[in-house]
N, C-alpha and C positions, 0 to 999 in steps of 0.2 A: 504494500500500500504506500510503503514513504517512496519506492520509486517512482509508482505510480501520481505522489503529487510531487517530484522533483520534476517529473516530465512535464505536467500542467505548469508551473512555474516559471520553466526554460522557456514553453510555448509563448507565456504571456507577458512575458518581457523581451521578446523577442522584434527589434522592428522588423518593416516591410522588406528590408533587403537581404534579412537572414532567414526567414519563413522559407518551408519547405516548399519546392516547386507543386508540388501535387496539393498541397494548401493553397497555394496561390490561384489555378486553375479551379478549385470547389467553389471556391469562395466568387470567381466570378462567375459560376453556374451560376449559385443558389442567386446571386444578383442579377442572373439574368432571366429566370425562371419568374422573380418578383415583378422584374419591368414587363415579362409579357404578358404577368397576370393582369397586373395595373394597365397597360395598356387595352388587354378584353374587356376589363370591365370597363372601363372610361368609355371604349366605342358604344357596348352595349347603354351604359347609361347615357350617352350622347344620341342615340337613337331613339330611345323612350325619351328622353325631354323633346325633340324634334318631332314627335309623334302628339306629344301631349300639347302640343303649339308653344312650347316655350324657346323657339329657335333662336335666340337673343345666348343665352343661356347654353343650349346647344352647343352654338359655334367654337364657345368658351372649351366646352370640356373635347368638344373636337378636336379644337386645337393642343390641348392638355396629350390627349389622343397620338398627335403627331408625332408631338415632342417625348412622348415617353418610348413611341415606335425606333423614335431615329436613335432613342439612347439605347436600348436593346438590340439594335443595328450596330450602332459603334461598339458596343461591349465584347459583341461577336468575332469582331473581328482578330484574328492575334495576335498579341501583342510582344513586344522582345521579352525572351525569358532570360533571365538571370540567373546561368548557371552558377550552385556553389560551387 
């Protein structure tokens, strides 16, 4: 068990440039997995406001819409890894 929280420890004092490569790549799944939720639901609720006549409103999270697609777009893409 005290290994086991010498390793928690190590992990969490650890900055961004000594994290283990395969940490690095989860962490931006699970962040991209979040942006394409965020992104469904925004379209979906951008369609039910637009539907219920609140297209003022709409546009808004439309646009919210866009902006979280192109950031799940950019996330995707790869980035340089840093080998240790």
């Amino acid at each position: 068990m005290a290994d086991w929280r010498e390793k928690i420890k190590t992990i969490a004092a650890a900055n961004g440039s000594s994290a283990p490569e395969g940490a690095k790549k989860a962490g931006i799944g699970c962040l991209v997995l979040f942006m394409a939720a965020v992104s469904i639901l925004t379209f979906i609720i951008s369609i039910g406001l637009y539907r219920s006549g609140n297209w003022v409103v709409a546009l808004f999270a439309l646009t919210f819409f866009v902006l979280s697609t192109i950031t799940a777009a950019i996330l995707l893409i790869p980035h340089k890894t840093d080998s240790l």
